[in-house]
Backbone bond lengths (Angstrom), bond angles and torsions (degrees), N, CA, C in turn:
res aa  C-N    CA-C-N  psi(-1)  N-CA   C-N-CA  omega(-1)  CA-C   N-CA-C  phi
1 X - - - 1.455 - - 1.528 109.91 -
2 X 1.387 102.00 141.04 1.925 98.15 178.23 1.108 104.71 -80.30
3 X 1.385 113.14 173.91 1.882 122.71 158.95 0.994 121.89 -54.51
4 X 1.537 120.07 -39.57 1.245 137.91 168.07 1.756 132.32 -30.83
5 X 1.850 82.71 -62.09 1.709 104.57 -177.37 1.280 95.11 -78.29
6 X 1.406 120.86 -63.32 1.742 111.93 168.26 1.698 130.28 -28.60
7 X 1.365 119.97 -34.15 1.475 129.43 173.58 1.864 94.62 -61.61
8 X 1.517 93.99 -55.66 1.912 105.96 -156.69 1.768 89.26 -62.94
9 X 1.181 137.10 -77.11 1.502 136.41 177.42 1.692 102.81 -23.78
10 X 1.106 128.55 -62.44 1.591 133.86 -172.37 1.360 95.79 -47.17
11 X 1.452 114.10 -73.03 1.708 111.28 -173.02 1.452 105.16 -40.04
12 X 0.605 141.17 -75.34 2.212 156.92 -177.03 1.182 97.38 -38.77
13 X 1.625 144.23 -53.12 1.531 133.30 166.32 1.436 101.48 -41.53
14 X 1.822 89.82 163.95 1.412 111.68 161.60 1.698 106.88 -74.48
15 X 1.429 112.56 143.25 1.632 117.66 174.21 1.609 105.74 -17.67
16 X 1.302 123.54 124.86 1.335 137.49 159.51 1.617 95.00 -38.89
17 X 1.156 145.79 -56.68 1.638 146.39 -146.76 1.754 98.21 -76.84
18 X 1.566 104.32 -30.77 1.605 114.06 -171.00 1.560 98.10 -74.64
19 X 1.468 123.77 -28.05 1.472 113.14 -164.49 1.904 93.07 -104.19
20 X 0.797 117.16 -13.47 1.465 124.00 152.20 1.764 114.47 -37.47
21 X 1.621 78.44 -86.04 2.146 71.00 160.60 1.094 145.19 -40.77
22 X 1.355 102.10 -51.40 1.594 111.85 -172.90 1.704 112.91 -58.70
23 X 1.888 95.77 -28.56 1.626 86.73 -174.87 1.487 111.27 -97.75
24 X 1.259 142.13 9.99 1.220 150.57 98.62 1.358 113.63 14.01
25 X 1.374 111.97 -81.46 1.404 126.85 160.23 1.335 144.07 2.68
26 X 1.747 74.16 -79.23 1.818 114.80 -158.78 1.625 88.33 -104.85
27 X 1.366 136.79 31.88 1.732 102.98 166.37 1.932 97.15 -153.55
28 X 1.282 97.71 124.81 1.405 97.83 168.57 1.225 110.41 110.44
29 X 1.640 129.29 -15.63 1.577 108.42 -156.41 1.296 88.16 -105.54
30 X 1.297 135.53 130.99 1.220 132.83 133.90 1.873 146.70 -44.19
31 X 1.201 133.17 169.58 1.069 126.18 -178.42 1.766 107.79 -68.66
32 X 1.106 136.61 106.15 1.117 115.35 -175.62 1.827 144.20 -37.57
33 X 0.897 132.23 143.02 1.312 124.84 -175.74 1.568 135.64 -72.14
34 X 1.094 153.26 135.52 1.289 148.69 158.99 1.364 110.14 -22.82
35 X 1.182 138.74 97.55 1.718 132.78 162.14 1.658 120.14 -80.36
36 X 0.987 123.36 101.27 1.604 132.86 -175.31 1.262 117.00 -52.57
37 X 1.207 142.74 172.56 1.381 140.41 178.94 1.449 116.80 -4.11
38 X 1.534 101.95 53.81 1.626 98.64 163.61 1.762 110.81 -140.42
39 X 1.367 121.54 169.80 1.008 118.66 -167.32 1.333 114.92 -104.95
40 X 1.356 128.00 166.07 1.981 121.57 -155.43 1.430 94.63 -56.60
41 X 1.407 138.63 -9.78 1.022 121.29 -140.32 1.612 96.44 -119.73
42 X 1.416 110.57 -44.05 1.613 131.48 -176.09 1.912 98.10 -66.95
43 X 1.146 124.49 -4.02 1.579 125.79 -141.57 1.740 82.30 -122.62
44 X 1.869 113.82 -49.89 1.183 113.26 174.07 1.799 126.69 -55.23
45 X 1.674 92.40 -42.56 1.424 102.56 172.19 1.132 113.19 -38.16
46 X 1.793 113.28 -53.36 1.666 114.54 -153.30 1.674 98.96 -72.23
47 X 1.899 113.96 -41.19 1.470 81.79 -172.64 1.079 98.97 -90.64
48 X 1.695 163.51 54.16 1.175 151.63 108.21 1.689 109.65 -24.99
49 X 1.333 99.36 -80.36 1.112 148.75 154.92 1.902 94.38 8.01
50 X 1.575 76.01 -82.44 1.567 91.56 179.79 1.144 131.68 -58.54
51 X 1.343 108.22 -71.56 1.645 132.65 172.33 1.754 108.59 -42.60
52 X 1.559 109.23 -68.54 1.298 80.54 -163.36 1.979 104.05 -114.71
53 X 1.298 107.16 30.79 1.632 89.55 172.13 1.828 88.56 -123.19
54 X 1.267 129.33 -31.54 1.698 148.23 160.79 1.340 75.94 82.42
55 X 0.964 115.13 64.17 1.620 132.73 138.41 1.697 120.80 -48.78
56 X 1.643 101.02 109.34 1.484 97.73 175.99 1.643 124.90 -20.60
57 X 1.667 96.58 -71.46 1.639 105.08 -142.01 2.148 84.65 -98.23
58 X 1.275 113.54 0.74 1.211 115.42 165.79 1.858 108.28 -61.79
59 X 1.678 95.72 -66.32 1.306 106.01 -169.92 1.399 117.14 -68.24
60 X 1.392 114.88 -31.63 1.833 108.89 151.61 1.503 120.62 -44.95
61 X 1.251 119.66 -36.14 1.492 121.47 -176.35 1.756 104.98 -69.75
62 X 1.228 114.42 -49.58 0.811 119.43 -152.95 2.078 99.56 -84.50
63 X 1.505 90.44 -23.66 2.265 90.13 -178.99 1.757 91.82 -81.90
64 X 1.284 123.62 -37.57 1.521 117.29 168.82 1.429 139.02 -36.19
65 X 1.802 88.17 -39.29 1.633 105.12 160.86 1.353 136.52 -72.95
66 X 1.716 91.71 -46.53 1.616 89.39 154.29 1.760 144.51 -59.02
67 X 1.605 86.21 -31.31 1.411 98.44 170.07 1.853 109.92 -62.16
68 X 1.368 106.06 -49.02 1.608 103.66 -159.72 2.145 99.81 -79.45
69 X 1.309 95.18 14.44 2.120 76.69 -170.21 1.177 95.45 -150.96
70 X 2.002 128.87 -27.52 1.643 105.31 169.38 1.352 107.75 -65.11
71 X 1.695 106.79 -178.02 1.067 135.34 143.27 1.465 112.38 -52.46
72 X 1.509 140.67 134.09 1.014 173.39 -54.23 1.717 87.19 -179.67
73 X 1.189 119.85 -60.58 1.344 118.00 -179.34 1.798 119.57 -65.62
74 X 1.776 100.25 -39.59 0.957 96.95 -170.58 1.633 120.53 -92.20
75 X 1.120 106.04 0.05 1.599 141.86 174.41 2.037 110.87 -21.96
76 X 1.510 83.98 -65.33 1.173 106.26 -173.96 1.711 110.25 -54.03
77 X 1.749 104.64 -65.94 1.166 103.94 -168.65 2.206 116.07 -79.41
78 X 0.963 102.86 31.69 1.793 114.73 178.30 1.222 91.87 -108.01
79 X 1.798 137.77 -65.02 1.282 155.69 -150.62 1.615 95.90 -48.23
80 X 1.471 99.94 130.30 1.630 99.57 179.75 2.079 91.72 -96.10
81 X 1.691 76.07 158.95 2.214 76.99 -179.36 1.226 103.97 -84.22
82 X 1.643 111.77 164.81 1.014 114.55 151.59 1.592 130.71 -20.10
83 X 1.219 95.21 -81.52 1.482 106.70 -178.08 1.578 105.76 -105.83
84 X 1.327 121.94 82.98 1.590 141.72 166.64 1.387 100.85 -41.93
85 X 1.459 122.65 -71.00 1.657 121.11 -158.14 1.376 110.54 -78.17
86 X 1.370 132.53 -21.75 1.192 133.46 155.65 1.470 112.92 -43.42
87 X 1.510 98.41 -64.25 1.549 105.46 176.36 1.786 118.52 -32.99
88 X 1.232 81.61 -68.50 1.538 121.21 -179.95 1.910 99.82 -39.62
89 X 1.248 115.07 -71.08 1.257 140.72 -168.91 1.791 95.24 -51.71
90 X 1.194 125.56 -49.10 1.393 143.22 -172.16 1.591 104.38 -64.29
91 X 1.248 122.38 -57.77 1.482 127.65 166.43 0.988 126.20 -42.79
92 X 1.309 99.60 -61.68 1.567 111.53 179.38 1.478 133.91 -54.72
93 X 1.597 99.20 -16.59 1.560 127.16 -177.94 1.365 96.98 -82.18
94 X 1.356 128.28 -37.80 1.240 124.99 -118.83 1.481 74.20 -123.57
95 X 1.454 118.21 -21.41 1.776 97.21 176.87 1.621 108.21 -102.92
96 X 1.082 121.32 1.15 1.264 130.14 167.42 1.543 110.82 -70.03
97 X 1.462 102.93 -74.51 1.624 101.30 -179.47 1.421 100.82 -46.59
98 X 1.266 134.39 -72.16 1.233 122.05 -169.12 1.386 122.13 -35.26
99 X 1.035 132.50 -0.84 1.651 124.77 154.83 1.419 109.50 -113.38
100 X 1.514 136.91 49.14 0.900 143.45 161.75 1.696 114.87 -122.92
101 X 1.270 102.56 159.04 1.920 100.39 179.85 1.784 90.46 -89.68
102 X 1.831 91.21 159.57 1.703 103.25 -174.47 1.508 108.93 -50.02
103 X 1.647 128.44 -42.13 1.106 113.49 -170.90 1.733 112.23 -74.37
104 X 1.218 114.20 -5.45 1.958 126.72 170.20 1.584 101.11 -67.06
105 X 1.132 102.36 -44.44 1.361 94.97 -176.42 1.326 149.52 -87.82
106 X 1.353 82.81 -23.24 1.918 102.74 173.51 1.647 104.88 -75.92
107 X 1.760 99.16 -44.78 1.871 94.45 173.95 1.681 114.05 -82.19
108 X 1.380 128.61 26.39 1.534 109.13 -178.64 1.785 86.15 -145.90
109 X 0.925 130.80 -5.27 1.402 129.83 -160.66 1.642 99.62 -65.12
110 X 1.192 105.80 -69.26 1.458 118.53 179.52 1.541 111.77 -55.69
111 X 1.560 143.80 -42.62 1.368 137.66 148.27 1.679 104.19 -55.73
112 X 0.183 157.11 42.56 1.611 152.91 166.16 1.751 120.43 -148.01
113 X 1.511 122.18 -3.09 0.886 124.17 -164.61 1.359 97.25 -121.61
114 X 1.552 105.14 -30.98 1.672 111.03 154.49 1.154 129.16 -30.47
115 X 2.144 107.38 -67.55 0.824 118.75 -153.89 1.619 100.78 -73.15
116 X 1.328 125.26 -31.23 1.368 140.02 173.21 1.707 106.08 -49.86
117 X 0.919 126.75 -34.39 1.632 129.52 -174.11 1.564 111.01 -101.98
118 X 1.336 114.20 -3.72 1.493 128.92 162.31 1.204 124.34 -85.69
119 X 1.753 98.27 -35.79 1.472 117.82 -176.06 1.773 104.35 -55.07
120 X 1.827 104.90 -69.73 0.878 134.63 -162.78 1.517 100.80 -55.12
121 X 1.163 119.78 -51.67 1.349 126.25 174.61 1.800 124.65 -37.33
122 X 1.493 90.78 -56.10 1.611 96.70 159.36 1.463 118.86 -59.57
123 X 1.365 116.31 -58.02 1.509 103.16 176.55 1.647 111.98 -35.58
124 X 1.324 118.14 -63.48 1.453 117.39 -176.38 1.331 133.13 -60.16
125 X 1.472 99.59 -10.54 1.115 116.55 164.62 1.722 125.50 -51.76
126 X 1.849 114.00 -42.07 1.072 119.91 -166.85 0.895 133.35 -62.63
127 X 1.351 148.29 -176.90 1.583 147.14 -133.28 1.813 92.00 -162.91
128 X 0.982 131.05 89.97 1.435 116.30 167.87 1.605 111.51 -137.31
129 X 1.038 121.26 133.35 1.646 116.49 136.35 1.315 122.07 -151.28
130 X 1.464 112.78 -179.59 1.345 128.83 -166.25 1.964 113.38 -52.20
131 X 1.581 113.29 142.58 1.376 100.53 -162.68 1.519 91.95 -126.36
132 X 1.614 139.02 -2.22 0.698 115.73 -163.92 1.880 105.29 164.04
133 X 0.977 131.60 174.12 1.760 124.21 177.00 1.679 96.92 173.76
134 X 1.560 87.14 165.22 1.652 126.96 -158.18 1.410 107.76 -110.75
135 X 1.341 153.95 108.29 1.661 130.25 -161.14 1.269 71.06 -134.62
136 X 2.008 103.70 152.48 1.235 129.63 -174.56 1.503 94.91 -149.10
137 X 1.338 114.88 159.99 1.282 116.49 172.13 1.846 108.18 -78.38
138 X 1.468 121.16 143.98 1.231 115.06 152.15 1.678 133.32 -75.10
139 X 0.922 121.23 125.96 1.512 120.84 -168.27 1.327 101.65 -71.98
140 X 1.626 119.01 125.21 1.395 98.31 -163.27 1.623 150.81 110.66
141 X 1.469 81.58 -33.92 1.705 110.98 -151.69 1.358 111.29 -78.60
142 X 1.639 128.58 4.32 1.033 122.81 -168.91 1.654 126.39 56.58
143 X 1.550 120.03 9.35 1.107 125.76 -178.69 1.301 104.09 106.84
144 X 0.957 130.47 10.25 1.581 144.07 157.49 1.351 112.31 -75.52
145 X 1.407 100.92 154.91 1.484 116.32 -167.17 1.460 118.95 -148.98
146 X 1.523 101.74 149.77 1.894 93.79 -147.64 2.175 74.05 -102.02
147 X 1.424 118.54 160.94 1.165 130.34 -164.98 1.544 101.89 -162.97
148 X 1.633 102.93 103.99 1.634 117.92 163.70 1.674 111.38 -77.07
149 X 0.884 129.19 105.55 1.390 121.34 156.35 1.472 124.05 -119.28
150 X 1.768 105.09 130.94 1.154 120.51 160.85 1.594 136.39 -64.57
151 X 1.527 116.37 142.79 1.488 109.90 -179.21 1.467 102.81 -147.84
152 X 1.756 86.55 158.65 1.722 86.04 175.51 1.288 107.02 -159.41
153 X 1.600 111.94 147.18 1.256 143.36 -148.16 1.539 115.28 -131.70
154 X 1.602 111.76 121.37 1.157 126.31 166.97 1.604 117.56 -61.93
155 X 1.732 123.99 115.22 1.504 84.76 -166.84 1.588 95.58 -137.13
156 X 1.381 126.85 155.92 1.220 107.69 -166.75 1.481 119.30 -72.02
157 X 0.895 101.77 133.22 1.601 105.70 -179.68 1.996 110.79 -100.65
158 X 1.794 83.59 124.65 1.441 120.23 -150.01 1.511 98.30 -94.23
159 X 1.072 128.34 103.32 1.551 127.21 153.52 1.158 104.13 -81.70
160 X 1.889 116.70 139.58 1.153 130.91 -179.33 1.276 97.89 -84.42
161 X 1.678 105.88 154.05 1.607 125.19 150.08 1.371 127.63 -32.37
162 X 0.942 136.51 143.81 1.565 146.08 -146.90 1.924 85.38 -78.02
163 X 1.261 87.53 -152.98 1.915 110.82 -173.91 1.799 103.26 -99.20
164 X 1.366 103.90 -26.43 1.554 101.21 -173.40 2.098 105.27 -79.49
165 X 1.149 99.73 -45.32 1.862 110.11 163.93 1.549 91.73 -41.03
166 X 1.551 97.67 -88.65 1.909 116.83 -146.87 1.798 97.81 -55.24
167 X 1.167 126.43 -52.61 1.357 115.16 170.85 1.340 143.46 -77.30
168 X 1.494 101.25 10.31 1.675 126.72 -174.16 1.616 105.50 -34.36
169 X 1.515 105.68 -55.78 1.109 113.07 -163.14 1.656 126.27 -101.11
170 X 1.547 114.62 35.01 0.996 144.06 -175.25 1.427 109.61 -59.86
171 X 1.289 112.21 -70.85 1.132 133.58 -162.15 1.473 114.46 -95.43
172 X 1.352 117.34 -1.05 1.391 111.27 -169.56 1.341 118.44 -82.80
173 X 1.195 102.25 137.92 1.991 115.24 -175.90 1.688 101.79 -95.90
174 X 1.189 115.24 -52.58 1.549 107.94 -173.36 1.288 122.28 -68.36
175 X 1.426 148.71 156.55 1.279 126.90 110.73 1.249 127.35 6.26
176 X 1.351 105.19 -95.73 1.663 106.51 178.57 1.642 109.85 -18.47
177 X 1.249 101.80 -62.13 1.793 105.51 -156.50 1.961 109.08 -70.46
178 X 1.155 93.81 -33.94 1.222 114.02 175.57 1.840 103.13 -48.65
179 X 1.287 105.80 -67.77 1.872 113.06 165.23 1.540 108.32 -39.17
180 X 1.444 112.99 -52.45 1.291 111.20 -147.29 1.793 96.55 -64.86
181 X 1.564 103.23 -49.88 1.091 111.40 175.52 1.693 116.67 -56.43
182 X 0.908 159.43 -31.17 1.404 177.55 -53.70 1.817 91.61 172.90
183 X 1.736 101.75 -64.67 1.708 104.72 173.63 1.282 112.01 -63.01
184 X 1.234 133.95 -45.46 1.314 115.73 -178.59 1.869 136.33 -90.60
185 X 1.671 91.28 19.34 1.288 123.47 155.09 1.122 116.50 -91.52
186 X 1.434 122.43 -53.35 1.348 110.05 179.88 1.727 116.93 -65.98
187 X 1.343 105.19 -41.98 1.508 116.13 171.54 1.382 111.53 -40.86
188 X 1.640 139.11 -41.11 1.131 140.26 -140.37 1.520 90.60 -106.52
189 X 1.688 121.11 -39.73 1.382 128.72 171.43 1.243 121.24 -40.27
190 X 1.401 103.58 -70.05 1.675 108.09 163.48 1.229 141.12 -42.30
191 X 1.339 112.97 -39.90 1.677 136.12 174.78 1.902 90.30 -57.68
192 X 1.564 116.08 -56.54 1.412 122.40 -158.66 2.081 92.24 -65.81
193 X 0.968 104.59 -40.41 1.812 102.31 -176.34 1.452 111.62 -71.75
194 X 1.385 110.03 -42.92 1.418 104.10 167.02 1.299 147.56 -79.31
195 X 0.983 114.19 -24.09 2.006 135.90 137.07 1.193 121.18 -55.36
196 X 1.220 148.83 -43.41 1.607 147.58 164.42 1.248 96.27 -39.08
197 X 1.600 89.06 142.23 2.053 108.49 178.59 1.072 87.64 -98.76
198 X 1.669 120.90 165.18 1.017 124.75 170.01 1.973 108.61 -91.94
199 X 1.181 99.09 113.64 1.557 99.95 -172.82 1.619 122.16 -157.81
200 X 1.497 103.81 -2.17 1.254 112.96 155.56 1.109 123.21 -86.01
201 X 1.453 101.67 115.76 1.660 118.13 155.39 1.530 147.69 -51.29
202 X 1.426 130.33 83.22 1.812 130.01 -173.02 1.553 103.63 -100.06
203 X 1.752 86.59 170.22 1.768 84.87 166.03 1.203 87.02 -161.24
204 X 1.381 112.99 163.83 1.270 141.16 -164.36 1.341 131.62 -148.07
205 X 1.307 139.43 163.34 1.363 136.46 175.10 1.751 113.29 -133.44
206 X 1.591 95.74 164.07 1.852 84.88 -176.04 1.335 79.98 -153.57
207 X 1.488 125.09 150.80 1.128 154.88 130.07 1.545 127.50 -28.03
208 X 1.282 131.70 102.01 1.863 129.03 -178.16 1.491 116.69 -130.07
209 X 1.440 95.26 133.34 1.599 85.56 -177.79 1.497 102.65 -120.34
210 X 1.377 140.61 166.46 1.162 129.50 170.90 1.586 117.53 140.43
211 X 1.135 127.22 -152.48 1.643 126.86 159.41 1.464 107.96 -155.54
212 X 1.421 113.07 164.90 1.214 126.49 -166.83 2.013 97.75 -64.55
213 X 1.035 122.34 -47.22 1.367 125.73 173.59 1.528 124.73 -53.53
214 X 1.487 106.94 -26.76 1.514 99.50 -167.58 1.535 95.62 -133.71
215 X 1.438 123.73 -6.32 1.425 107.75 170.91 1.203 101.17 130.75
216 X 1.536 115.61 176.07 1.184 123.34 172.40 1.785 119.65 -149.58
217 X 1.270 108.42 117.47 1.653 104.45 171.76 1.652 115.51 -108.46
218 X 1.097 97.47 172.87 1.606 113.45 171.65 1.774 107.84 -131.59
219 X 1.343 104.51 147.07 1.567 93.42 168.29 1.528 130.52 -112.15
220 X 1.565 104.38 6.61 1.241 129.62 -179.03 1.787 120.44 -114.76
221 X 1.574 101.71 35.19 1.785 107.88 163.64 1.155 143.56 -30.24
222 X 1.770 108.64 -8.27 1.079 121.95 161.36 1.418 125.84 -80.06
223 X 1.679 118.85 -13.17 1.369 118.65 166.65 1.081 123.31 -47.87
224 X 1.807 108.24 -18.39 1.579 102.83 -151.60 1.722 104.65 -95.84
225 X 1.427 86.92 -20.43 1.627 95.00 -175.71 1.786 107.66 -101.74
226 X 0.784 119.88 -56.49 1.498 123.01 161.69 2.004 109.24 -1.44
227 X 0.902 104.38 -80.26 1.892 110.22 -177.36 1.351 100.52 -51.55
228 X 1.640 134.21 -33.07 1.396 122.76 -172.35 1.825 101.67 -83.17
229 X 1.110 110.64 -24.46 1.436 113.91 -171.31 1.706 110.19 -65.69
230 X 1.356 100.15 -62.10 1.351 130.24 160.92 1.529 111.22 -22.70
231 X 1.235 113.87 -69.40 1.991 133.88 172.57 1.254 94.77 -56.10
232 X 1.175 145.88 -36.28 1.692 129.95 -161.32 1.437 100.67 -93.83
233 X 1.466 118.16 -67.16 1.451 119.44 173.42 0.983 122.60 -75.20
234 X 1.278 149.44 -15.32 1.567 135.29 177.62 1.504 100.70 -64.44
235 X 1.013 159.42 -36.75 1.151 157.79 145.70 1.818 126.72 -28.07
236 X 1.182 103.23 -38.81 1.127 132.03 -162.43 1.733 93.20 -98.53
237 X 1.300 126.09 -62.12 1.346 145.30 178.29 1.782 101.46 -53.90
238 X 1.338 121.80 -48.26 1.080 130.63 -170.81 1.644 101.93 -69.03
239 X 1.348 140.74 -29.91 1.354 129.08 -134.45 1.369 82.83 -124.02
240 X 1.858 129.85 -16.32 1.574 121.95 -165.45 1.772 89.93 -81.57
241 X 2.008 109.08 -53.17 1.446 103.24 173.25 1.060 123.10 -16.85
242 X 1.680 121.44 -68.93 1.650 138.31 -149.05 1.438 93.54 -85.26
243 X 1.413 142.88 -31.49 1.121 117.30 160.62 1.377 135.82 -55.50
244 X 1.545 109.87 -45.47 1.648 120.81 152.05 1.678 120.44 -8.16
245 X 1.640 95.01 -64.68 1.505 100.61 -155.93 1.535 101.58 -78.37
């Protein structure tokens, strides 16, 4: 593929920053684990904890659980890593460049890997836990019990890059400029993730099934991260649009 057709394909995607999020999302989280003698709420903490700040002695709590209540086989692939957003951060690079031509990549790799370690940074940045929950009986459930709980998270709140960043690449005819502009978007992105205080306020809900005796899972772990994703880029997502038009 040329630089060329690669520029023309980029324009026609949704904002590069929008598929940023989404793979946020989509890489790394496992099905959540059984948490033992804890309550919907103490169980949310841990994967807060885990999931979206990847809190050391969080995510030990939480691979401990898996260790002591999955299956043995399936053990391995639930266990969050050590270092998730690294992981995470590494992929995400790595599926980006891959739809770029060699000269996209050698000039944006390094801005772009920034903005990826800025990104991530804010996520870990956040402040959340559980504020409160709803318990219902499960129909069925063997003495199980279905458990809504709410949470909420300090999260940094991201002012976008001015008009000279977000519209960099307005006008550009070349390749070259096209990159240049591309770097000094991503450059301006990062600066905006890494400067935000953490001082925006979200909240959220998650799904629990289980009992205080035997634990509690969810099968939708993406609730937990989803609202922080949302708070970082919608801001960010919002300001690439309005440059567009």
């Amino acid at each position: 593929m040329t630089a060329t057709r690669f520029a023309a394909r980029t324009r026609a995607r949704r904002p590069l920053v929008h598929m940023l999020a989404a793979c946020a999302l989509s890489l790394g989280i496992p099905l959540a684990a059984q948490a033992a003698s804890l309550t919907p709420e103490q169980t949310v903490d841990v994967y807060l904890g885990a999931i979206v700040n990847n809190d050391a002695a969080k995510v030990e709590q939480f691979n401990a659980t898996v260790r002591a209540t999955a299956d043995p086989k399936d053990a391995e692939n639930m266990a969050l890593p050590a270092n998730m957003y690294g992981e995470m951060r590494e992929q995400m690079l790595q599926q980006m460049l891959a739809s770029m031509p060699d000269s996209g990549r050698k000039a944006l790799a390094p801005s772009l890997d920034s903005m990826l370690v800025a990104y991530t940074g804010a996520l870990q940045r956040s402040q959340c836990k559980a504020t409160g929950v709803k318990r219902a009986p499960r129909a069925g459930g063997k003495g199980q019990e279905l458990a809504t709980v709410d949470f909420e998270c300090k999260v940094a709140d991201v002012t976008p890059p001015g008009d000279e960043a977000m519209k960099a690449g307005k006008n550009a005819k070349t390749d070259p400029q096209r990159f240049a502009a591309a770097k000094t978007m991503f450059t301006g992105v990062a600066r905006a993730f890494n400067d935000a205080p953490v001082s925006r306020r979200i909240t959220g809900q998650v799904e629990m099934v289980g009992s205080d005796s035997k634990g509690w899972t969810t099968d939708s772990p993406e609730s937990l991260l989803k609202p922080v994703v949302d708070a970082l880029f919608g801001p960010v997502v919002a300001a690439v649009a309005a440059s567009q038009q």
